[in-house]
C-alpha positions in Angstrom: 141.9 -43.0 35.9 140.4 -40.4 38.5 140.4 -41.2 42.1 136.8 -42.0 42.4 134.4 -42.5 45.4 131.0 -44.6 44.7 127.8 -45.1 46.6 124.8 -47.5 45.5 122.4 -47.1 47.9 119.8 -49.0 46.4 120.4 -50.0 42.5 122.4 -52.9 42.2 125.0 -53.0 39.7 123.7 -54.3 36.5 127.1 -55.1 34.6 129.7 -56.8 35.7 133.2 -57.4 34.0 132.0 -60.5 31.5 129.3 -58.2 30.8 126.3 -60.5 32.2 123.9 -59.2 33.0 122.9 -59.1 37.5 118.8 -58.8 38.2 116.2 -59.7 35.2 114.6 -57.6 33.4 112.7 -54.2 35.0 108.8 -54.3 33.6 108.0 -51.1 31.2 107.4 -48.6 33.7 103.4 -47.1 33.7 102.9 -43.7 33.1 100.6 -41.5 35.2 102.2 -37.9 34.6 101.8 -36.0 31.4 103.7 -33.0 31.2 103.3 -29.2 29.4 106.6 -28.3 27.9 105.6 -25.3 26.6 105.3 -26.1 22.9 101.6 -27.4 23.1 102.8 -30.7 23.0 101.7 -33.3 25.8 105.6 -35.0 27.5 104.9 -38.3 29.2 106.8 -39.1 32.3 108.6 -42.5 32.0 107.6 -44.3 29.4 109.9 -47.4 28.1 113.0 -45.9 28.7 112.3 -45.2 32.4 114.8 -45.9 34.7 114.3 -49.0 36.7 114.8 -47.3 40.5 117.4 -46.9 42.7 120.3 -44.3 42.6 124.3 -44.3 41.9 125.8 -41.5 43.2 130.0 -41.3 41.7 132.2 -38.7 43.4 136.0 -38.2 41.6 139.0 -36.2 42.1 140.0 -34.0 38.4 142.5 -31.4 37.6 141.0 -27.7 37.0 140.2 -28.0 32.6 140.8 -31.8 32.4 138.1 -33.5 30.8 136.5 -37.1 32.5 133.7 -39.1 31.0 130.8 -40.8 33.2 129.7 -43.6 31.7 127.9 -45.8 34.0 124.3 -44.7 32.8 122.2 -48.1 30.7 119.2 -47.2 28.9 116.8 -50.5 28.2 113.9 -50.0 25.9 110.9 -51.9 27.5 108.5 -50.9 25.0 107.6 -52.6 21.7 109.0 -50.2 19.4 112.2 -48.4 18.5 112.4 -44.9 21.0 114.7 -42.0 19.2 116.4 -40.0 21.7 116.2 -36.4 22.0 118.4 -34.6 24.5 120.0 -34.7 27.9 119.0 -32.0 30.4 121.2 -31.6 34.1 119.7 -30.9 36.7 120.9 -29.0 39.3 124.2 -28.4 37.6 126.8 -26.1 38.8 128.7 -23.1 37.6 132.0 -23.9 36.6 131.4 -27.7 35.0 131.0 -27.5 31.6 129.4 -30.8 30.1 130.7 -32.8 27.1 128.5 -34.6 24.4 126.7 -36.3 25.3 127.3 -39.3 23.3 125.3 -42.8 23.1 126.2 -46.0 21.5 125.3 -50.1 22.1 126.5 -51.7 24.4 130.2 -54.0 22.8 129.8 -57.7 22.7 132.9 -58.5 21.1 134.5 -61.7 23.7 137.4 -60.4 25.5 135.8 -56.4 26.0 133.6 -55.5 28.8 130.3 -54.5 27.5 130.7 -50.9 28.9 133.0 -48.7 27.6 134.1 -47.3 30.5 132.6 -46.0 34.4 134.4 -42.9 35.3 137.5 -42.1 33.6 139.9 -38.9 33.1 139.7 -38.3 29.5 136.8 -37.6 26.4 136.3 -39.2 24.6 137.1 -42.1 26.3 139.2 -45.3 24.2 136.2 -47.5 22.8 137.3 -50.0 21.2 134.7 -52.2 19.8 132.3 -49.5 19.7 131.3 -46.6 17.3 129.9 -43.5 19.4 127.3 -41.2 18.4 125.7 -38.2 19.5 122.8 -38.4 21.6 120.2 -36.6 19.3 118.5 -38.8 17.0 120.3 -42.4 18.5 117.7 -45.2 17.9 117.0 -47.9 20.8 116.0 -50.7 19.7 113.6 -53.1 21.6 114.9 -54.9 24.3 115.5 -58.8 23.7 118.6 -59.5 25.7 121.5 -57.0 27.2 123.0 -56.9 23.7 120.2 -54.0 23.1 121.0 -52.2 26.0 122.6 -48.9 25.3 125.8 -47.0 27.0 125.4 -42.8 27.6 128.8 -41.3 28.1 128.6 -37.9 29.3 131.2 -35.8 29.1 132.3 -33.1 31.7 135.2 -30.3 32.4 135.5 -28.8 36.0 136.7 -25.1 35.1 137.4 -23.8 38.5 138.4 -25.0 41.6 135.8 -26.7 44.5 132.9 -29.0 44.3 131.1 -29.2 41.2 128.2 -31.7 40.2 125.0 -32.3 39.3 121.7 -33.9 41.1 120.4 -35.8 38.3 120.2 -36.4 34.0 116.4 -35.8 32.5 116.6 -38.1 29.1 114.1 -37.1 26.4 113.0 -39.0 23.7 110.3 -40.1 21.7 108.4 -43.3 19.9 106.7 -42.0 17.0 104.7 -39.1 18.1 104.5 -39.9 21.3 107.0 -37.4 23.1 108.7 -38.4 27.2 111.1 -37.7 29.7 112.4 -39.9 32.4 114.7 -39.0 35.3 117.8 -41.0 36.1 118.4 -39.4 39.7 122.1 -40.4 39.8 124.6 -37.5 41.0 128.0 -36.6 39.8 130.3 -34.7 42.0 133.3 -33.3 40.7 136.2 -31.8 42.8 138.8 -29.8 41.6 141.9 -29.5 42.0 142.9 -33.4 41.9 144.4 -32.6 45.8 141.3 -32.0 47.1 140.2 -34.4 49.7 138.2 -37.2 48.1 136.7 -37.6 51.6 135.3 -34.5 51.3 134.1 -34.3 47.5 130.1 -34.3 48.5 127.2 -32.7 46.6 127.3 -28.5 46.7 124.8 -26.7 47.9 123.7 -25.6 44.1 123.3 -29.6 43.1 120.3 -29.2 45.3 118.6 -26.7 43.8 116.3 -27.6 40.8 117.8 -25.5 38.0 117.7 -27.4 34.4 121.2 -26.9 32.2 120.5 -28.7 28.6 123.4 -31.0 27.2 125.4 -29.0 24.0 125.7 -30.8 20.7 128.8 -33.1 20.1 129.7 -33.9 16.8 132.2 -36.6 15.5 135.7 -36.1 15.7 135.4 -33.9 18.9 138.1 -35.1 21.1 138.9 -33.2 24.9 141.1 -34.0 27.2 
């Protein structure tokens, strides 16, 4: 596992280890922002994916090319029909963290497994027993009638220098029928490399803050980096 430093400053955990679910349920969010982006098309801000507030920030220690998965990110659909995801865009990433996947897949609810795969952890794919992963493009999110149709996104990074790497936030697009969104999840990932790097030190860089937009690379099955 990496060493890992977390901070929840306002989000409380929704999972714990039996996988019950802590909070009810967050209303659909309402939508007052429509978006240009550049095609001619009309993009919704927030829509039935939206996230329900609040920000996790994770901060972990990784060797220079070892790959980790992040995997603490829930999607609930809130709306009354099935949303097809579209892609994952970074924002403010940083030069030198190349990201993995990213992949999607429900939640497990086998007895015995958590129903998350995994947090943070040193390795991607990570083990997922229990579970069959697919790539985010085109995953279907069903309605939500309990936490059984919640969904896991496991994103995939590899620091490729040395220093402090990261991203500010994860853009999820997605669309129900021909209606097209994006919603923000503003929950930062800081990287530091090498793994003797001072985890009290491993903070957002000075690029995470800027607004640039990276979009996520297409994973295909039987990928596997470690």
């Amino acid at each position: 596992m990496a060493e890992v430093s977390r901070a929840y400053p306002r989000r409380p955990l929704r999972w714990i280890a039996a996988a019950v679910v802590v909070g009810g349920l967050a209303a659909a969010a309402t939508t007052v922002l429509v978006l240009a982006d550049g095609s001619g098309e009309d993009v919704i801000r927030g829509g039935p994916l939206a996230d329900p507030g609040g920000t996790m920030a994770e901060a972990a220690l990784m060797h220079v090319g070892q790959a980790g998965t992040y995997g603490v990110e829930t999607i609930e659909n809130h709306g009354p029909e099935v949303a097809v995801l579209d892609g994952v865009t970074f924002v403010g990433l940083t030069p030198g963290l190349r990201m993995l996947g990213p992949l999607a897949l429900h939640v497990r609810t086998q007895p015995g497994l958590p129903a998350l795969v995994t947090g943070l952890v040193r390795r991607f794919p990570p083990p997922h027993e229990g579970a069959t992963l697919h790539p985010v493009a085109g995953f279907r999110v069903r309605p939500w009638r309990s936490w059984q149709d919640a969904v896991e996104l496991l994103i995939g990074f590899r620091p490729l220098r040395k220093g402090v790497l990261g991203y500010r936030a994860l853009e999820l697009r997605y669309h129900v029928g021909d209606r097209r969104y994006v919603t923000t999840f503003p929950d930062p990932l800081t990287v530091c490399a090498p793994y003797s790097y001072p985890l009290q030190r491993c903070k957002a860089a000075r690029n995470q803050q800027r607004a640039g937009r990276v979009h996520s690379p297409q994973w295909r099955s039987g990928n596997s980096s470690s």
